[in-house]
C-alpha positions as CSV (number, residue, x, y, z in Angstrom):
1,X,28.9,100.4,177.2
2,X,27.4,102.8,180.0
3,X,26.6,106.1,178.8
4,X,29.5,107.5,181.8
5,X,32.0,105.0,179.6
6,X,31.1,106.5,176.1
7,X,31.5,109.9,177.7
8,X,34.7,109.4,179.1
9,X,36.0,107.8,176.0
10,X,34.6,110.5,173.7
11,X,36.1,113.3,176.0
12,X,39.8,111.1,175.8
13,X,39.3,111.4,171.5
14,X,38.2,115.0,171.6
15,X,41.5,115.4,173.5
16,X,43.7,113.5,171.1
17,X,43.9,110.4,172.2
18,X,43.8,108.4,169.1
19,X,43.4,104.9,170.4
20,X,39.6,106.0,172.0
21,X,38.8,107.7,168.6
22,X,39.3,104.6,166.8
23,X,37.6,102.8,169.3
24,X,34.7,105.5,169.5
25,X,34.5,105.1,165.9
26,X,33.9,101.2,166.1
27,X,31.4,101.4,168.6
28,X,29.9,104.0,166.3
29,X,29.9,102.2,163.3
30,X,28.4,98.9,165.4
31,X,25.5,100.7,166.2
32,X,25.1,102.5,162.4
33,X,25.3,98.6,161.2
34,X,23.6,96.8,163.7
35,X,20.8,99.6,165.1
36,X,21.0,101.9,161.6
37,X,21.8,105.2,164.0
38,X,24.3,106.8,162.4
39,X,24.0,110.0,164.5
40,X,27.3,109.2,166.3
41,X,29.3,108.0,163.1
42,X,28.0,111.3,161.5
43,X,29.2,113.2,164.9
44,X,32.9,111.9,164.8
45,X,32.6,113.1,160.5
46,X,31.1,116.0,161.3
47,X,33.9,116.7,164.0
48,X,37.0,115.3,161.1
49,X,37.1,112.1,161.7
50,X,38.4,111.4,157.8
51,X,38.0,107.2,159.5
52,X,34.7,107.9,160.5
53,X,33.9,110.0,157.2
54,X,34.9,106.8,155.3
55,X,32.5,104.2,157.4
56,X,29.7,106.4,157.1
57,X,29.9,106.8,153.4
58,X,30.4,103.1,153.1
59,X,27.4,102.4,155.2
60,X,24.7,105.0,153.5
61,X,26.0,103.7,150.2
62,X,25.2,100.1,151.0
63,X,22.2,100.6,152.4
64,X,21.3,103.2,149.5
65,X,20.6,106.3,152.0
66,X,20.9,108.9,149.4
67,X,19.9,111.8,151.6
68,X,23.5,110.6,154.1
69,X,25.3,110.6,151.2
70,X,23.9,113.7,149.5
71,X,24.8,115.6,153.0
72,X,28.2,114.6,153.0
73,X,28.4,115.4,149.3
74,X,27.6,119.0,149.5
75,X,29.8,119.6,152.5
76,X,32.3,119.2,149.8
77,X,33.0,115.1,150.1
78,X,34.2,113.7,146.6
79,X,34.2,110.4,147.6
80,X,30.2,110.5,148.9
81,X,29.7,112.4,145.9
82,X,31.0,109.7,143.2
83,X,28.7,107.2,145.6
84,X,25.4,109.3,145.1
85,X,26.5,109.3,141.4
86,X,27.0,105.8,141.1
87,X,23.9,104.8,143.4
88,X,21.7,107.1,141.4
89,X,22.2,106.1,138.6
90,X,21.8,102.7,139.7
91,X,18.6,103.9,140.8
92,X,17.6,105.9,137.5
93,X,17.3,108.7,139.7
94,X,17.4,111.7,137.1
95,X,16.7,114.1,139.4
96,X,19.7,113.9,141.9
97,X,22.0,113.4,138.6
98,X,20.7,116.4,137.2
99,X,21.1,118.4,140.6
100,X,24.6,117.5,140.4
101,X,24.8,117.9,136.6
102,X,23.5,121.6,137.7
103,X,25.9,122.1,139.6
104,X,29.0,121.6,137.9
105,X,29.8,118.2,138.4
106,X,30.7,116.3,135.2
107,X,30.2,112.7,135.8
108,X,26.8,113.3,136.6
109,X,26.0,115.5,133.4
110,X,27.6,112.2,131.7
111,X,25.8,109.8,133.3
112,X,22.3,111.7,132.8
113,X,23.3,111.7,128.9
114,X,23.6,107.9,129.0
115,X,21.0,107.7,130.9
116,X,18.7,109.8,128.8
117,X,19.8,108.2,125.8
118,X,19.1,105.2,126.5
């Protein structure tokens, strides 16, 4: 797709048209899978794209980007949140678990317990 094409197909979704923000977010998530740039799967979340919210968790999960998923989780995400948890403490990573422990979140102060006491 031409650069003229993407921008006339993110100015139809910015205007409502639903059909170009599903397609924007497939192209978006194409390129997050095939190239690893997530910049415009993170633009269309950033912008409320609850679709494009989804794939972009899904994607950093899989490919264990804590740092995406930490972003999304303290913009207030639940769903990225109970990823970093559950990727982190895949990873043994005490540290993020205890951030979130820190900072009121209860599966992670369990999760560090278990962790700890194991």
């Amino acid at each position: 797709m031409t650069e003229p094409d993407l921008s006339a197909l993110r100015e139809r979704a910015a205007h409502g048209d639903t059909d170009a923000a599903d397609e924007l977010t497939e192209l978006a998530t194409e390129l997050a899978t095939e190239r690893g740039d997530l910049n415009e799967l993170r633009r269309l979340a950033d912008a409320g794209s609850s679709t494009a919210t989804d794939e972009l968790i899904q994607l950093a999960a899989e490919q264990g980007n804590l740092e995406e998923l930490r972003r999304l989780s303290d913009s207030g995400n639940a769903t990225a949140t109970d990823q970093l948890i559950e990727l982190a403490t895949e990873q043994d990573d005490m540290d993020e678990l205890r951030r979130l422990a820190d900072r009121g979140n209860i599966t992670a102060a369990e999760q560090l317990e278990e962790l700890t006491a194991e």
